[in-house]
C-alpha positions in Angstrom: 3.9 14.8 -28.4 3.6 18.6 -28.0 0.8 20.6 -26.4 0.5 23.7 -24.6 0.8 24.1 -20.7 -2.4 24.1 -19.0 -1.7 27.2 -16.4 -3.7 25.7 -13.5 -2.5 28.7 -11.4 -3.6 31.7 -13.9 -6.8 29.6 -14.3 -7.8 28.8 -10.7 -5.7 31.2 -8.5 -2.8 30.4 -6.2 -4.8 27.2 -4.9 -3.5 24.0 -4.5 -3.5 21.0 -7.8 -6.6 19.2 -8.0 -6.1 16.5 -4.9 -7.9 13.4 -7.4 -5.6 14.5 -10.5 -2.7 14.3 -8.4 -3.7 11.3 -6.4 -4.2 9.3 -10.4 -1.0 10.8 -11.2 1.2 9.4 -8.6 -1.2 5.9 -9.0 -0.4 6.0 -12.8 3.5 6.4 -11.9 3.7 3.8 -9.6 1.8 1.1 -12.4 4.3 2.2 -14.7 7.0 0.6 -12.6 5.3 -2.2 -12.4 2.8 -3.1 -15.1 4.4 -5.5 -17.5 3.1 -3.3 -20.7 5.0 -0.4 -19.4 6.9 1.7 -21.9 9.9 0.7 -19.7 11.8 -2.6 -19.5 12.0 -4.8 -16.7 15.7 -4.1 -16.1 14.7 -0.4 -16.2 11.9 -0.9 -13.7 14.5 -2.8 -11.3 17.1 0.0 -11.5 15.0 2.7 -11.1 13.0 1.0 -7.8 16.5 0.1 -6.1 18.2 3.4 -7.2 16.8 6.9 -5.2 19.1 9.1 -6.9 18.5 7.2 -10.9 14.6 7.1 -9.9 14.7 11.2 -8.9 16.7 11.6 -12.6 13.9 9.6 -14.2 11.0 11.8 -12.7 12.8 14.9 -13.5 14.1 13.5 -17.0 11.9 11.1 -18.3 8.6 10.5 -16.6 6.7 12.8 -19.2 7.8 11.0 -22.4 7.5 7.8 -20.2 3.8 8.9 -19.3 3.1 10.1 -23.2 4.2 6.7 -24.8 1.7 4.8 -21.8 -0.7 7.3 -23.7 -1.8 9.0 -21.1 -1.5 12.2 -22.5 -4.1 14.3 -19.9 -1.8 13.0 -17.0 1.4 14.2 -19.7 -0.4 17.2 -19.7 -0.8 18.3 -16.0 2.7 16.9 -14.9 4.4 19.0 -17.5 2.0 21.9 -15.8 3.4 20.2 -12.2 6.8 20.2 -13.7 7.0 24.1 -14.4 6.4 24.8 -10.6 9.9 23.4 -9.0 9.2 23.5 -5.1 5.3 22.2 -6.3 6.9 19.1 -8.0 9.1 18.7 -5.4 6.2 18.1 -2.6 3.7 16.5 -5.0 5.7 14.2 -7.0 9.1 13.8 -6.0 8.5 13.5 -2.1 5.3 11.1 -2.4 7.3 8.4 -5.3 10.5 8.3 -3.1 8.2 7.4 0.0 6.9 4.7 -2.2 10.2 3.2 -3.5 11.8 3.4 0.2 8.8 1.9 1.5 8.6 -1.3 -0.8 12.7 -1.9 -0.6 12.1 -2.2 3.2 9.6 -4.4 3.0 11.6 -6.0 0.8 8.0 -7.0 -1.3 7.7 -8.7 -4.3 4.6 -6.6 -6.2 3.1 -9.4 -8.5 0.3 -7.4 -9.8 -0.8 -3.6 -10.6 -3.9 -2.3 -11.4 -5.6 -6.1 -11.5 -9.1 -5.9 -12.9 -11.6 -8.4 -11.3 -14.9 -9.8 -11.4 -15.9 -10.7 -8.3 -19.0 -13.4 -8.5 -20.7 -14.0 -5.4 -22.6 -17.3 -5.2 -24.4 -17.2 -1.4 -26.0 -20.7 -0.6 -25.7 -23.2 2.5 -23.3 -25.0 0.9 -20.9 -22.3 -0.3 -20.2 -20.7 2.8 -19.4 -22.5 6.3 -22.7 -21.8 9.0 -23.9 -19.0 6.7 -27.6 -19.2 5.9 -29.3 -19.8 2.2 -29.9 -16.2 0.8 -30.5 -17.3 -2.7 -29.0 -15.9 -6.2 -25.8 -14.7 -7.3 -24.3 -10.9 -7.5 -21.6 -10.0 -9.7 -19.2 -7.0 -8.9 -16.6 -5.4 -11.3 -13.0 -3.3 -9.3 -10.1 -3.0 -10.3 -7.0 -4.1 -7.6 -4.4 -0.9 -6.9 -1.6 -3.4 -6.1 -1.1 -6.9 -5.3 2.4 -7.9 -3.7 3.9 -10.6 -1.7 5.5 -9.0 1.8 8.6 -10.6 2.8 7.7 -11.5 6.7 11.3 -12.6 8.1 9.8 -16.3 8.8 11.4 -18.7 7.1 8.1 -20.8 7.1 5.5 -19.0 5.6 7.0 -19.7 1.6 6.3 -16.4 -0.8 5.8 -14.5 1.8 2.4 -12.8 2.8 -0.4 -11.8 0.4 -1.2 -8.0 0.6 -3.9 -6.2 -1.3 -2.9 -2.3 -1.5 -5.5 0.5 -2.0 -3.6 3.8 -2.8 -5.2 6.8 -2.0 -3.9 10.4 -2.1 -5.7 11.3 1.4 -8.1 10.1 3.1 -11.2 12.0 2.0 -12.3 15.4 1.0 -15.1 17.7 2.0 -18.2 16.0 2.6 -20.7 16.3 0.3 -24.6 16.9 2.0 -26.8 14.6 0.3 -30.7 14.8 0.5 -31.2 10.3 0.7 -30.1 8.4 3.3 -27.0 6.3 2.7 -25.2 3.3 4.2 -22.5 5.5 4.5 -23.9 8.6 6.2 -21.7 8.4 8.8 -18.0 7.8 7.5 -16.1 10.5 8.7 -13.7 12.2 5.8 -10.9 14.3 6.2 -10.2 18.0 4.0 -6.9 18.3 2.1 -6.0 21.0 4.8 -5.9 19.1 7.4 -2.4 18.5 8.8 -3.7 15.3 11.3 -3.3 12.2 9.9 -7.3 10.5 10.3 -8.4 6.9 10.3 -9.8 5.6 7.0 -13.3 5.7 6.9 -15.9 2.9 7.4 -16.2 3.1 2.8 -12.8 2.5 3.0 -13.3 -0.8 5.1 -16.3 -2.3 3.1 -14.1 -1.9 0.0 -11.3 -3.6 1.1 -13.0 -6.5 2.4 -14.3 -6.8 -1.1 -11.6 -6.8 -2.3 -10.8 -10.4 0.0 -13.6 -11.6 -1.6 -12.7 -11.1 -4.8 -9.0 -11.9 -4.6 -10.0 -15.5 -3.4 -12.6 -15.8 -6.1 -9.7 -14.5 -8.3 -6.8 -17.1 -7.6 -8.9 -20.0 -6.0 -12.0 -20.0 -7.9 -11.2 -19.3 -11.2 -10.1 -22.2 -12.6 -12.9 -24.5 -11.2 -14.8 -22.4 -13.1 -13.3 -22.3 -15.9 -13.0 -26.0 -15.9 -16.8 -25.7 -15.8 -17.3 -23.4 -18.4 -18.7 -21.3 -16.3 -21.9 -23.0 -15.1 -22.4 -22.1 -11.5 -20.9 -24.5 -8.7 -22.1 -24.6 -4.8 -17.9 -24.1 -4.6 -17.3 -23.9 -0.7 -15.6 -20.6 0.5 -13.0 -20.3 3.5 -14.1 -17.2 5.4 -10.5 -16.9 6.7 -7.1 -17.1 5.1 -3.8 -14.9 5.7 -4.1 -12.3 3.5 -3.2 -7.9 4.4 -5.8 -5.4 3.6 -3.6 -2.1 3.5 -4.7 1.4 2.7 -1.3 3.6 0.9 -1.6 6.9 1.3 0.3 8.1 -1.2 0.4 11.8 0.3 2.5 11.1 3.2 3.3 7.2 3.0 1.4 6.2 5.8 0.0 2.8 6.3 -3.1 1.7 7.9 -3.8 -1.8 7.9 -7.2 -3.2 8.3 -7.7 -5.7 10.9 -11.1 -6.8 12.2 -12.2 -7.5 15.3 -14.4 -10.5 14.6 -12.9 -11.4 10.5 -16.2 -13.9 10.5 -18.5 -11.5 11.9 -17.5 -8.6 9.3 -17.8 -10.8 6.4 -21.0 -12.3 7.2 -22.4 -8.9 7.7 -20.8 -7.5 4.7 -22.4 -10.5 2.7 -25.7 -9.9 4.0 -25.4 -6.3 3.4 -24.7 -6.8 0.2 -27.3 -9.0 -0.9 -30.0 -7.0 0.5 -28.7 -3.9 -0.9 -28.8 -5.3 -4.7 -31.9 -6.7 -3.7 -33.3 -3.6 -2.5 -31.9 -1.2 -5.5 -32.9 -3.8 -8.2 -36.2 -3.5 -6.9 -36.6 0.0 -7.3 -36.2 1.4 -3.8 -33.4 3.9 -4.7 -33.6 7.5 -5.9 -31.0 9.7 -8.3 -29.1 12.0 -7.4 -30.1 15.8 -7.6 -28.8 16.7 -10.9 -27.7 13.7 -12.1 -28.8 13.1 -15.9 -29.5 9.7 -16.9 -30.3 8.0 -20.0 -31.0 4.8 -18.3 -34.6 3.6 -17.8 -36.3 5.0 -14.9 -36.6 4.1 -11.3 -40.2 2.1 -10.8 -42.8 4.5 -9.5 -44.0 1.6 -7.4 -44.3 2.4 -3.8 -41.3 0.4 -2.3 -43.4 -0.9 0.3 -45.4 -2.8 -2.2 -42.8 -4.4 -4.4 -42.2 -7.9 -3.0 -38.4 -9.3 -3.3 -37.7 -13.2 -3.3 -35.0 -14.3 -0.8 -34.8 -17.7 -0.5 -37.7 -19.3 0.2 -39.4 -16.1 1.6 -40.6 -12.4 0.5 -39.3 -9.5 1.3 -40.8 -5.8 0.6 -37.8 -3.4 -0.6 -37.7 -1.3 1.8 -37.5 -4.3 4.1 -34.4 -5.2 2.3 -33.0 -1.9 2.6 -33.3 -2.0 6.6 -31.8 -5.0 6.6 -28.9 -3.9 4.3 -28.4 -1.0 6.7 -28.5 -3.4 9.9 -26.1 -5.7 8.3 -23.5 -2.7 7.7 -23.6 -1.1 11.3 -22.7 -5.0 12.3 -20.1 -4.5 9.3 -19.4 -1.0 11.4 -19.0 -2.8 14.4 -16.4 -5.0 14.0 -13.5 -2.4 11.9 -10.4 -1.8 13.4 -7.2 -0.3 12.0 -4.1 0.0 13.0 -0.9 2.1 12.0 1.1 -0.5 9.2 4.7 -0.4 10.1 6.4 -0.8 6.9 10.1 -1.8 8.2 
């Protein structure tokens, strides 16, 4: 329960807080008023998300004890080091939570879930999805949900109110690392911590949230068939459309941007194919670490990726075919994102 103050500033200059320790700070915060093993009680939770004045008390008060009995103790560690700096804490803690709790009492949302783990299992036949051709296998992906809530809509016919799935991010991006391998993502625009313009989200930012509608219907209306079937797998057909808000937080500044396709079919057929020839394509060996990186793992196939043959569906593929076709399927993705500015009230 006691440690000594890691003096970020002596250490590293006058220079800002790490953006990603700040950004899983404020994250961590916001599950603890949420996440039903929080060291807090439910009552507490309540008062301190309708109260501005009792929830500035608590961050001044009581967040670090809060944050050492959730034992995160790293986090402990670097908002006692926040906490020694008052105009810092003001602009990187207090500011960012009180946009948060204003923004979710206008809204007037019901948050049902916080940091939701998933397993999203991806069956792709003729018969699971509507129109969409065989493509043969199954891929399983693991992600973790920021927030899951219910948004009240105003219309007295829509019961619950509206499914949203929120990403939280502290901005939108950092410098750009220069890689020496292509990627799917070479393009995706990204945004330095200096800049004072807000910037769209990038195309990264799309792909995973529209994985994340994938996996929250395999979450809530798959999961029991298949548990009822002991997990054996089912040609279970999938809706490519249902009401459901894909919302990037940034918790930064509290703006909003909602992801709205042009084409919602369109962008999840091509993010399905992408993603199958992708896994097809790295499984196969056409992939290549990254400068530095030190793995234990077996390595890559020194096959020439022309040569190794993939099955898909009835046919054969070469990897590198499979990788084109990954890349095709994403600038289709590409094609069809749109966002727009979320207006919270």
């Amino acid at each position: 329960m006691h440690f000594l103050p890691i003096q970020q500033g002596r250490l590293f200059g006058n220079g800002r807080p790490d953006p990603r320790l700040v950004g899983t700070l404020l994250h961590t915060l916001v599950n603890v008023l949420h996440a039903p093993d929080s060291p807090l009680s439910e009552k507490r939770r309540a008062e301190l998300l309708a109260d501005s004045d009792a929830f500035v008390h608590f961050l001044r008060r009581d967040a670090l004890e809060t944050l050492q009995l959730a034992g995160k103790i790293k986090l402990a560690m670097f908002f006692n080091e926040l906490g020694l700096q008052p105009t810092l804490f003001r602009t990187t803690v207090i500011t960012p939570m009180l946009h948060y709790q204003r923004e979710l009492i206008s809204t007037h949302s019901t948050v049902f879930a916080a940091a939701e783990r998933f397993q999203l299992k991806l069956l792709s036949t003729k018969n699971t999805f509507a129109d969409y051709p065989d493509r043969g296998g199954y891929i399983a992906l693991v992600g973790e949900f920021d927030q899951i809530r219910l948004r009240d809509a105003g219309n007295k016919e829509q019961v619950g109110g509206i499914p949203a799935i929120i990403e939280f991010k502290k901005g939108l991006g950092g410098k750009k690392v220069a890689t020496t391998q292509p990627s799917l993502f070479e393009d995706a625009a990204e945004q330095t911590e200096e800049d004072s313009e807000p910037l769209l989200p990038t195309d990264s930012h799309a792909m995973q949230l529209m994985i994340y509608w994938l996996a929250f219907q395999t979450r809530w209306d798959l999961t029991e068939p298949m548990q009822e079937r002991r997990g054996v797998w089912q040609e279970i057909p999938m809706q490519l459309q249902q009401e459901l808000e894909l919302i990037l937080y940034n918790l930064n500044d509290g703006r909003q941007y909602q992801l709205c396709p042009t084409n919602h079919k369109a962008a999840m057929l091509a993010l399905i194919e992408c993603i199958f020839y992708l896994d097809w394509a790295l499984k196969s060996g056409y992939a290549a670490p990254s400068p530095g990186h030190d793995c234990q793992r077996i390595p890559l196939t020194e096959v020439p990726p022309e040569s190794v043959q993939v099955q898909v569906g009835s046919s054969a593929l070469s990897a590198q075919e499979c990788h084109q076709l990954a890349h095709e399927a994403f600038a289709r993705f590409k094609e069809t994102i749109r966002w727009e500015p979320y207006n919270a009230k």
